[in-house]
N, C-alpha and C positions, 0 to 999 in steps of 0.2 A: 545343650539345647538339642534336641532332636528334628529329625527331619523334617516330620509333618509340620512342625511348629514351624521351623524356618520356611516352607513351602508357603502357609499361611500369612506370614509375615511377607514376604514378597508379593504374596499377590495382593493385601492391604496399601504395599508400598505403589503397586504397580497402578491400581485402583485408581488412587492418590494425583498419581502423574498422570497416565496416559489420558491424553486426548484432554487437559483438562480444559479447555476452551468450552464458554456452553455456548449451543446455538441458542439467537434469542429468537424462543417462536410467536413473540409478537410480533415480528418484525416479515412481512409477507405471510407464506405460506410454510410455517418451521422452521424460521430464520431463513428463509430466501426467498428471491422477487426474479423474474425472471419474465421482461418484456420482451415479446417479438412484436416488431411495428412493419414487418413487410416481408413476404416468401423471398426478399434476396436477402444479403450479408449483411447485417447489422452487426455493430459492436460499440461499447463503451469503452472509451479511451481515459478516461479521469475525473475524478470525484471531487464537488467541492460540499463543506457545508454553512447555510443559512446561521445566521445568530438567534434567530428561530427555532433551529434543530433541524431546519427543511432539508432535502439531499436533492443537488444540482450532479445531474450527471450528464456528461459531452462524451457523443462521438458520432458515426454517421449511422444511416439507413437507406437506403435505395436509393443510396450513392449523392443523398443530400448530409451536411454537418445540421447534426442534432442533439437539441437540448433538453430534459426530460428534467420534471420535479418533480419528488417522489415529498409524498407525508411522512412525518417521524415514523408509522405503520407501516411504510413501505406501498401504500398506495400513490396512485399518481393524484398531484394534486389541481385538482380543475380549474384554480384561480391564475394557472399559470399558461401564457398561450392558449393552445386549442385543446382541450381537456389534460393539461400535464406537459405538453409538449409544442415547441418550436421547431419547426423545420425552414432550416434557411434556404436559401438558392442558390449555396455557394458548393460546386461540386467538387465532392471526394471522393474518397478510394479507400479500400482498408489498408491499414500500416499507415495513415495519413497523422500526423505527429499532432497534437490538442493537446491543449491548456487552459483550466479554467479557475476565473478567481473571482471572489466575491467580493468587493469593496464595502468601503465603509456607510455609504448611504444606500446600499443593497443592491445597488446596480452591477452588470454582472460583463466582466471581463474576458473573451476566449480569445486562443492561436487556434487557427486553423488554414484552413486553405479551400482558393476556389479553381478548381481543376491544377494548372501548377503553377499559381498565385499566392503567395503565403501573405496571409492580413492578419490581424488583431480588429476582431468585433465588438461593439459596447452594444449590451440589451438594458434596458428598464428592468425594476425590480418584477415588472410585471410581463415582462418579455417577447415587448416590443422593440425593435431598432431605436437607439438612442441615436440620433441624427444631428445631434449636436457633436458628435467624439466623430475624427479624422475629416473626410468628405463622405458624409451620406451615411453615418457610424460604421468607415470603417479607415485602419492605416492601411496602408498598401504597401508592406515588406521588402517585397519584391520589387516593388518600382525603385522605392527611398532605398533599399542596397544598390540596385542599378548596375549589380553583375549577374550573369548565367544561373540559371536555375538553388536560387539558395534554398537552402532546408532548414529550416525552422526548427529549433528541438526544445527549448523553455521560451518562461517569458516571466519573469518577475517584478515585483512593484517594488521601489524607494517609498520612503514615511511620506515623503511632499506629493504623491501619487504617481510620479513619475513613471516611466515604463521600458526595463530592457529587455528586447527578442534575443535571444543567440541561437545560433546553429552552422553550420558546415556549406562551404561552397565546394562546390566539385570534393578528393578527398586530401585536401591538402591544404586547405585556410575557413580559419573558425573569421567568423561574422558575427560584430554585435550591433543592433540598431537601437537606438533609445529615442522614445516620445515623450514630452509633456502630457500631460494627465489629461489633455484636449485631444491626442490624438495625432500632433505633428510633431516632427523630426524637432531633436534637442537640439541646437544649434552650436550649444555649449561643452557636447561631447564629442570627440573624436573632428572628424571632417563632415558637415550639416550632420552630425547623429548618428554616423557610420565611422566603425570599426574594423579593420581587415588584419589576422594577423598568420602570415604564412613565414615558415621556418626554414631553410636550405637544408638544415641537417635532418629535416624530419620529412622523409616523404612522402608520408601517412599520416594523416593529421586529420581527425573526425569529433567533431563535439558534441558531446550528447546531452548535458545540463549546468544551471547555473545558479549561480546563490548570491544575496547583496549582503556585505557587511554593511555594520554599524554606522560606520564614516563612510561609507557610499560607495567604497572600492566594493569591485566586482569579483566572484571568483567562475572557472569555467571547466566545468569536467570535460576529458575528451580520450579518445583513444590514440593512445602515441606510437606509430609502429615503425621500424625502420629495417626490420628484418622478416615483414611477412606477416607476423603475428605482432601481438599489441601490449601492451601495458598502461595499469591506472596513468594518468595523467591529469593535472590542472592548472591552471594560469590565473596568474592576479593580474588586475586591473586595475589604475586607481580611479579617483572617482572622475576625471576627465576624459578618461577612456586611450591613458597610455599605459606599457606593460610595466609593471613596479619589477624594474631589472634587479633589485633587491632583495626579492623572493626569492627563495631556491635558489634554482643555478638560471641567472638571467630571465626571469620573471616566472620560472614555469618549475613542478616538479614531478619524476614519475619515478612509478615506483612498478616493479615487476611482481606479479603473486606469484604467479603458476611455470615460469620458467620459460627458457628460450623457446620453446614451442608450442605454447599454451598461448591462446588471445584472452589477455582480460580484460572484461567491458564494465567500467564504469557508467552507470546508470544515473545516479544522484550523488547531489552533493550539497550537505547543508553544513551552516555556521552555529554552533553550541552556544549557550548562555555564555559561559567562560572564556572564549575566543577561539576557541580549538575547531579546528574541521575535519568532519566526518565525510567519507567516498565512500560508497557503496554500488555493489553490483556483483558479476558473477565470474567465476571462473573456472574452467573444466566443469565437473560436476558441482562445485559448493558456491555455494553463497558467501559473499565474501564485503566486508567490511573494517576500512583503515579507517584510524584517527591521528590526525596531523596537530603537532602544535600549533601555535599561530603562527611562525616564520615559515612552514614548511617542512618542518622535522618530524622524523616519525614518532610519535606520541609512546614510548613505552611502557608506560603503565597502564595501556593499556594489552592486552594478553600478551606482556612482556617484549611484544616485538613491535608493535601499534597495527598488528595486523591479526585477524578473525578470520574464519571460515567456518562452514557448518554446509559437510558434502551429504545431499539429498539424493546424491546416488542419480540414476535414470539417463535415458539419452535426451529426451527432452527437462531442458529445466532455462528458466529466468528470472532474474532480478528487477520489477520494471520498478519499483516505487520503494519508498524508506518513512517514518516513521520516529522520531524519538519520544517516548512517552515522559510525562512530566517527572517521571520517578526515575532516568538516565536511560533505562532499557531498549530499547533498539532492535523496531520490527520491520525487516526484508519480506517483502510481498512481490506474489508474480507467480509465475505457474511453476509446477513439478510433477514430472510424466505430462500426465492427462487431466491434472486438476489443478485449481485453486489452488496455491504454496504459500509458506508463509514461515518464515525462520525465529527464534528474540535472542538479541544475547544480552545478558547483564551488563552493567556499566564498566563493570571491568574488564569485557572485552570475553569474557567466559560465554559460551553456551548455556542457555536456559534452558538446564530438561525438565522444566517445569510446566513447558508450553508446547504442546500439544504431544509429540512423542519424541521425548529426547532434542526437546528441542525445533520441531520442524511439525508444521501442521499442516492437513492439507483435506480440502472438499471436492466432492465428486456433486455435479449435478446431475447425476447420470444418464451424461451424453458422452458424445463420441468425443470431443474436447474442451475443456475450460481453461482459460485464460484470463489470468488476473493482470490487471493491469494497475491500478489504481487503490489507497490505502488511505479511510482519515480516522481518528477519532474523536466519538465525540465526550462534551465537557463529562460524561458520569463514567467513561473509561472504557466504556463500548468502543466495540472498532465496527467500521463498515470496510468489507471488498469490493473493489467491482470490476466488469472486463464484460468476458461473454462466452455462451454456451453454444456451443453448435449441433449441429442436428445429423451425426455421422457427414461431416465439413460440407455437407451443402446449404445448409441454412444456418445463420446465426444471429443469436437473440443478444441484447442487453441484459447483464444478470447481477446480481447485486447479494452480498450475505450478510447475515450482522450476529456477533458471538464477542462472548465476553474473554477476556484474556486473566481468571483469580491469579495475584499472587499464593501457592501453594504453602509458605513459612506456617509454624502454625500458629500463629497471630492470627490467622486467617478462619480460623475458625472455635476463636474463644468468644467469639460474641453473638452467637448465635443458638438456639435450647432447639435441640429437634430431638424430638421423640417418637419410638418403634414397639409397636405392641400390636398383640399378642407374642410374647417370643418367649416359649417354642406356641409356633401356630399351628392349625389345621390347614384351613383355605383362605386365609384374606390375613394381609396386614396392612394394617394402617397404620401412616408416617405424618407426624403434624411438627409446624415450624411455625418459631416465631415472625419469621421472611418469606419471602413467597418462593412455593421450590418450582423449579423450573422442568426438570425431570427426575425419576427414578430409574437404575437400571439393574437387575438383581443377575449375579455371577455364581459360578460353581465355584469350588474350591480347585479347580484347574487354572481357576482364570477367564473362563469362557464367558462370554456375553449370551444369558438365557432370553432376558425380555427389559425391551425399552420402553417407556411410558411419558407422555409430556402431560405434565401437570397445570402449570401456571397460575396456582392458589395456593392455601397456608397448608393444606392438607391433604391426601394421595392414599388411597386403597390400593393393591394390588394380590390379584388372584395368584394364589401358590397352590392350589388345589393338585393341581397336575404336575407338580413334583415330586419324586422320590423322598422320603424321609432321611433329613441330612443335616448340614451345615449348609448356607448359602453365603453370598456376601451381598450387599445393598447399597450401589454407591446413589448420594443424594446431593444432585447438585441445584446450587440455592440461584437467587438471581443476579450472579454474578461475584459475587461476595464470600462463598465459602462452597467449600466442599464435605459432604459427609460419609465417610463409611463405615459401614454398624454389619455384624455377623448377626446370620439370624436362624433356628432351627425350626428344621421342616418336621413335626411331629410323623 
């Protein structure tokens, strides 16, 4: 095989891969939405969605917690609060910890904080104060803990609508409070609904999220340090809210990534269909994701060691949110550098370089920083980001993206008839498909990115007038579903 050929074939390959994520540009302005609600610091802290398709996004703006509904379109939606948006009167700060959940009769669920009061709010589906939930629709965290400044960091529901807060007291005992689905202290967990669990051998002890199993026991990520620097860690709970000394070693287990002097910060932790638990979060430079059996053991079948990474390199990078898609895959969201980041790995614990560039994706809304914070998908397999953009750091927006994630196998693109003619052309060709294509981008045979085109219909011209007579390449991405790439000569 010769060189040129093999040159060719790689850049086909690379085609294929790189970046295959499509932006969806129905979604805003080119697949992004990008709200400023006030000349101070705004930012979105977490995403929930509507059974609708509606997007609920939480966090604050001029130093009030703010709630924002966006249209499947990425418009705000005007039937919600004051054209899209609620603004509470509960003050906050950026890096202020939010949580927001959608229930089952559409009424809407958040953590947040009022100056440094941590409550749980209940709004109407139409996003008024539910004044039915706690006193006045609200719990009061802070009070019902009834120790020094606690810190909030999740908040999850039980099936019976139940409700547990966790997070961190000073740095050395994790907190869990749990409400009845009204809004007051369970009486039936812990001491009135309060949980406190500090360690002697652990002097560093910080929780950062939490997950309900099936049977009701609790599990609780947290940073476990005892020499300065940290390791994953997390704690069972049963479902009374005592430690199941039967987990691990005395109800807790931790595991070190990155070594005696590396901190690794566990961010999330969810419970698998099959009973296995996944941690995720970050360490040194990579993105980093264990899988625990169910007792606490490290899962080896997954990348043989129950432990993943995928290093994004940069001196800024985080893990803030997790993801597992219906198909096992497993998407780490959050920033990298200066942008949007976003990692997948396969079910088997392997790196997917099938998404985005070896693996690791990432958007720039070109500003001075982006910050992902937040990650859902919805049911046709679209994902949405969301966090915020700032404006060289003195102003920042709520910003929001939405891009498809193709499986690349090529299953992926047998079911689908696009066709490329004139070839060899003068000045136009035209690409029609049986699906609707979303963009066209035409390459040299270097590799080089010549011209990018958004489509979003069955069929796409594109002027080649102003190329040299050659070979090109044509990569065609559909909506969502497949990817095409066709060689094509420049007469």
């Amino acid at each position: 095989m010769n060189r040129k050929l093999l040159l060719i074939l790689a850049i086909l390959l690379n085609l294929y891969k790189a970046n295959s994520q499509v932006i969806d540009t129905s979604f805003g302005t080119n697949g992004i939405v990008v709200s400023e609600l006030s000349q101070n610091v705004d930012a979105l802290n977490a995403l929930a969605l509507q059974t609708d398709g509606k997007i609920l996004a939480l966090g604050f703006s001029n130093g009030k917690m703010t709630i924002l509904r966006y249209q499947t379109n990425g418009t705000l939606d005007s039937t919600f609060g004051v054209n899209g948006r609620v603004s509470s009167t509960y003050t906050c700060s950026f890096g202020s910890p939010a949580t927001i959940k959608v229930l089952d009769d559409g009424k809407i669920l958040v953590l947040g904080r009022n100056n440094s009061t941590m409550l749980v709010a209940k709004y109407t589906a139409e996003g008024s104060v539910d004044t039915t939930f706690g006193i006045n629709g609200i719990a009061n965290v802070s009070a019902d803990v009834a120790m020094d400044s606690p810190w909030a960091r999740a908040m999850e529901l039980f099936p019976d609508g139940k409700i547990i807060v966790t997070g961190a007291l000073g740095t050395n005992t994790i907190f869990m409070m749990k409400y009845d689905a009204n809004g007051l202290p369970d009486a039936t967990f812990g001491t009135n609904g309060r949980v406190l669990t500090q360690l002697e051998e652990i002097p560093y002890l910080y929780a950062t999220n939490s997950a309900v199993q099936p049977d009701g026991s609790i599990l609780v990520s947290a940073i476990n340090s005892t020499s300065g620097y940290g390791d994953f860690c997390f704690f069972k709970y049963l479902a009374n809210g005592t430690l199941d000394t039967g987990f691990g070693t005395g109800g807790f287990v931790t595991t070190d990534i990155g070594g005696p002097l590396v901190t690794d910060t566990p961010s999330c932790i969810e419970v698998l269909n099959d009973g296995k638990i996944l941690v995720a979060g970050y360490s040194n430079l990579s993105f980093v994701a264990v899988r625990y059996n169910a007792d606490g053991t490290l899962d080896t079948t997954f990348n043989t060691t129950g432990i993943t990474t995928k290093n994004v390199g940069g001196i800024y990078r985080s893990c803030t949110d997790m993801l597992v898609e219906p198909d096992g895959k497993i998407v780490l969201a959050g920033y990298i550098g200066d942008d949007f980041g976003s990692v997948r790995f396969n079910p088997d614990g392997s790196v997917d370089a099938s998404y985005g560039v070896n693996g690791a994706y990432k958007t720039d809304f070109e500003n001075s920083y982006d910050y992902g914070s937040s990650i859902v998908q919805q049911p046709d397999g679209k994902l949405i980001m969301g966090g915020w953009t700032s404006y060289f750091c003195s102003n920042r927006a709520f910003a929001l993206m939405r891009f498809s994630a193709p499986s690349l196998d090529s299953e992926s693109f047998n079911h689908t008839t696009v066709s490329v003619y004139p070839n060899p052309a003068d000045s136009y060709i035209t690409v029609k498909s049986d699906t609707v294509i979303e963009s066209i981008a035409l390459y040299d045979v270097q590799g080089r990115l010549l011209a990018t085109k958004s489509i979003g219909s069955t069929e796409a011209t594109l002027d080649i007038s102003d190329k040299q007579s050659g070979v090109y390449f044509l990569r065609i991405n559909g909506n969502g579903s497949y990817v095409s790439v066709r060689s094509i000569v420049k007469k």
